[in-house]
Residue, then its C-alpha position, 0 to 999 in steps of 0.5 A: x816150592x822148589x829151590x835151586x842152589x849152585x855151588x862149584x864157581x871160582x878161578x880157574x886158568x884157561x884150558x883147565x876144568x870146573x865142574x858145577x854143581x846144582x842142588x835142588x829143593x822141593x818136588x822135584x821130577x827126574x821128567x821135568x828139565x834141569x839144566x844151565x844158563x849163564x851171564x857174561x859181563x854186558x850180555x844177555x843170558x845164554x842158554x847152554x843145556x838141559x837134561x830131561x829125562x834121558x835126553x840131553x841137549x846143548x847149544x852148539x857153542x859148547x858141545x865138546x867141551x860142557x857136559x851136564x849129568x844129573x843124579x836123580x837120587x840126589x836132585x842135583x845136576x851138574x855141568x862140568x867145563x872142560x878146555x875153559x877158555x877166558x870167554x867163558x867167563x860168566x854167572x852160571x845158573x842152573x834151572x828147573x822146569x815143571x810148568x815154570x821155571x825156578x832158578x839159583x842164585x847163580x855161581x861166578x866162574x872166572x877163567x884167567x891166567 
């Protein structure tokens, strides 16, 4: 069983900087995805990234400004935000996946002056 908790989320003003982090549980495969999703108020999840491997991949929307990194040693990936904007507000979830995917909990970054 593997267990994701995010952490990181809070207040920040626009244009500022956020980084988050995931900690994951269990059997845990530095080959298998781990990356981020994130809600918006009334709107469908929205894949950002993943990295699996060496390999990391984002939704154009956020390249520049979003990178995802991941400490293997740790089980942990992170996503720092860069140059936020009150758009990005949302629930961000991390996720892991091996054949299924598990997910956090989620962590609630707000941009707003």
């Amino acid at each position: 069983q593997v267990q994701l908790v995010e952490s990181g989320g809070g207040l920040v003003q626009p244009g500022g900087s956020l980084r988050l982090s995931c900690a994951a549980s269990g059997s845990i495969s530095s080959l298998n995805s781990m990356g981020w999703y994130r809600q918006a108020p009334g709107k469908q999840r929205e894949f950002l990234g993943r990295k699996t491997g060496d390999i990391t991949n984002y939704v154009d929307s956020v390249k520049g400004r979003f990178t995802i990194s991941r400490d293997n040693a740790k089980n942990t990936v992170y996503l720092q935000m860069n140059s936020l904007k009150p758009e990005d507000t949302a629930v961000y979830y991390c996720f892991y996946s091996a054949g299924m995917t598990y997910w956090g909990k989620g962590t609630l970054v707000t941009v707003s002056s």
